[in-house]
C-alpha positions as CSV (number, residue, x, y, z in Angstrom):
1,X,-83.1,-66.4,-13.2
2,X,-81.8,-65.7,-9.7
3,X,-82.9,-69.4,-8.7
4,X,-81.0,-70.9,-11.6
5,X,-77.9,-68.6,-10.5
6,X,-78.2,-69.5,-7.0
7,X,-78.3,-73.1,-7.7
8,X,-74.8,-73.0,-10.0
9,X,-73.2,-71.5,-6.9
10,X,-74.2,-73.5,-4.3
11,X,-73.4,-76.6,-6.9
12,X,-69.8,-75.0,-7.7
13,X,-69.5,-74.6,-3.8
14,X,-70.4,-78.1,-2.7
15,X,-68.0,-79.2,-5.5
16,X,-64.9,-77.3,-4.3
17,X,-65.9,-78.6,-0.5
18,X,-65.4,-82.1,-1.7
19,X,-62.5,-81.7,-3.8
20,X,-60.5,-79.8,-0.4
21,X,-61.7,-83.1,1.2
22,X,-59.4,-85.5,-0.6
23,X,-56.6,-87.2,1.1
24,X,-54.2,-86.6,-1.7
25,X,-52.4,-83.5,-1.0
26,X,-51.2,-83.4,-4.4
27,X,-54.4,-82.3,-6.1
28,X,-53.5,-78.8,-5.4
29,X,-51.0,-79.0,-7.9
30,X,-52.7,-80.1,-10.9
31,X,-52.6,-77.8,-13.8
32,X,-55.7,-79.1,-15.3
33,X,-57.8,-82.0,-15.7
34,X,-56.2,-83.7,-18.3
35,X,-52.9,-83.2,-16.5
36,X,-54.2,-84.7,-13.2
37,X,-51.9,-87.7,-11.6
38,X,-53.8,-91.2,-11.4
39,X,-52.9,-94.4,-10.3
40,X,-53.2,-97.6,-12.1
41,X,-51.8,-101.1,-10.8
42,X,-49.9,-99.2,-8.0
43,X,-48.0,-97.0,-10.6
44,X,-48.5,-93.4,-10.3
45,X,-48.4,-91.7,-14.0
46,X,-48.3,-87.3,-14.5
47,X,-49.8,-86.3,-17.6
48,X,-48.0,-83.1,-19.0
49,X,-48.2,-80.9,-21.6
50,X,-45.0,-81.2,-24.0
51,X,-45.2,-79.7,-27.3
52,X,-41.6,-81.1,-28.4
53,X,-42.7,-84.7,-27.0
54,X,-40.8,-87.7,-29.4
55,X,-40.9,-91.3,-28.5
56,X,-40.1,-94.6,-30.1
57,X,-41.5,-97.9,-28.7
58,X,-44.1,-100.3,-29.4
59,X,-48.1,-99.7,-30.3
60,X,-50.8,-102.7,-29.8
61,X,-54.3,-102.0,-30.8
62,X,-57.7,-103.0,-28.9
63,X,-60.7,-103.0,-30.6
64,X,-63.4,-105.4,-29.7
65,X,-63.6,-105.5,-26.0
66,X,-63.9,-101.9,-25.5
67,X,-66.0,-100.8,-28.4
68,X,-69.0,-99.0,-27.3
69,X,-67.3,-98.1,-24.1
70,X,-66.4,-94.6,-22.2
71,X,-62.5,-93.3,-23.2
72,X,-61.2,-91.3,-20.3
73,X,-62.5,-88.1,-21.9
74,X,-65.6,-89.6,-21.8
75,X,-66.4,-90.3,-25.4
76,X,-67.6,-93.6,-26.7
77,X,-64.7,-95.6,-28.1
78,X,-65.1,-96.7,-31.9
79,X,-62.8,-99.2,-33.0
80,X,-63.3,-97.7,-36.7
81,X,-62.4,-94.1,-35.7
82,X,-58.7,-92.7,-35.4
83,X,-57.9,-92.9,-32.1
84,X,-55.2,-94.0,-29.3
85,X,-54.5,-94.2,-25.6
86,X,-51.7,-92.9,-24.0
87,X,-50.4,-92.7,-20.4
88,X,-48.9,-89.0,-20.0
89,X,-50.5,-86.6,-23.0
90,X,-52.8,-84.5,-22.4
91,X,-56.9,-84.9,-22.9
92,X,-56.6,-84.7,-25.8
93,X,-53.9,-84.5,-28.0
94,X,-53.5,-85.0,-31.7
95,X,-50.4,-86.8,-32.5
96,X,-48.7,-88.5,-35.5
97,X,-47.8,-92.0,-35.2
98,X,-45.3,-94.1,-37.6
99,X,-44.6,-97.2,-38.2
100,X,-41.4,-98.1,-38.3
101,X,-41.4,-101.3,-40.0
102,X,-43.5,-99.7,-42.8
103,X,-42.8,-96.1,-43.0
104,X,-46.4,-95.6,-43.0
105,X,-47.7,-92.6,-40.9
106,X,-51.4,-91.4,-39.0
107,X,-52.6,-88.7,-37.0
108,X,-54.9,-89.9,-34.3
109,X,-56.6,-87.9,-31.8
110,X,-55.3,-89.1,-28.0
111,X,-58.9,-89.3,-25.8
112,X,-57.7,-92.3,-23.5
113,X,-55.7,-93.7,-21.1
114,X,-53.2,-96.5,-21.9
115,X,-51.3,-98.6,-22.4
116,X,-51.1,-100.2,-19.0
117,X,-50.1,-103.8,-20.1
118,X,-46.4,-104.4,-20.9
119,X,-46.0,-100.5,-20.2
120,X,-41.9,-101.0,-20.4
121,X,-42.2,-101.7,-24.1
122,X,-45.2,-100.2,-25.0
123,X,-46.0,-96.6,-25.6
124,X,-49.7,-95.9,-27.5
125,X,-52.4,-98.6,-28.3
126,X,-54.4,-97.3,-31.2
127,X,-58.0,-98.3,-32.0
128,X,-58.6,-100.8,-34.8
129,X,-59.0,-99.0,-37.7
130,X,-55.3,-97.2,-37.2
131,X,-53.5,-100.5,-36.8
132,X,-55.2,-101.3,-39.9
133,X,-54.0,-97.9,-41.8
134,X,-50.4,-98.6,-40.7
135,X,-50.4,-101.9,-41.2
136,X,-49.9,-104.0,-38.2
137,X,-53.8,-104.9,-37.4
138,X,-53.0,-108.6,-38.0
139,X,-49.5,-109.3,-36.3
140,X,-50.8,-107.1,-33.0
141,X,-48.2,-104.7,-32.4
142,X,-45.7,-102.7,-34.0
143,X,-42.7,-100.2,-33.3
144,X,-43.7,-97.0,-34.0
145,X,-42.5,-93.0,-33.6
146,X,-44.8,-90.6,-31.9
């Protein structure tokens, strides 16, 4: 049992060495993992936790090409299952999404990261099977409330 012990703590130990290696200074200030800063395209995004968040914008959906694939909290995406990408919620996050057009409304469980193309306009991508539910799998995108 002491072996087993001794093992987590030199593994916990080696693990905090490397993370006070990093060049970024700004890991010291991360609240969690889900709320740790990443870059993508050369923009910086800071997850946070906001119980009160609202938004209004515009959803896509992706399906296909990443089916089968690790999310960002490390679960396979399923294009069938209810689930969406977002660039600043935390890992994860339930949230209710409606479209506007329609009136109809979801609540998809936030395990990824995204959307990163046409970020200006767009605020969630949802997987396959929500675009269908809220009817706006054919024509691609949507404007939705979050």
């Amino acid at each position: 049992m002491n072996a087993i012990k001794s093992r987590c703590v030199r593994f916990m130990l080696v693990g905090l060495l490397l993370a006070s290696c990093s060049g970024e200074q700004e890991h010291r200030y991360w609240h969690s993992g889900s709320e740790r800063p990443y870059k993508i395209k050369g923009v910086r995004y800071y997850p946070q936790t906001n119980y009160q968040y609202s938004a209004v914008g515009y959803s896509s959906w992706y399906g296909y090409d990443c089916h089968g694939k690790p999310t960002a909290t490390g679960r396979i995406f399923n294009k069938n299952k209810l689930t969406a990408a977002h660039r600043t919620l935390p890992l994860p996050s339930i949230v209710i999404v409606e479209n506007l057009s329609n009136g109809r409304k979801v609540k998809l469980l936030v395990n990824d990261r995204g959307p990163f193309a046409c970020t200006d306009k767009r605020i969630i991508d949802v997987s396959q099977r929500a675009a269908e539910l809220l009817g706006f799998r054919k024509k691609g995108h949507t404007k939705v409330h979050l």
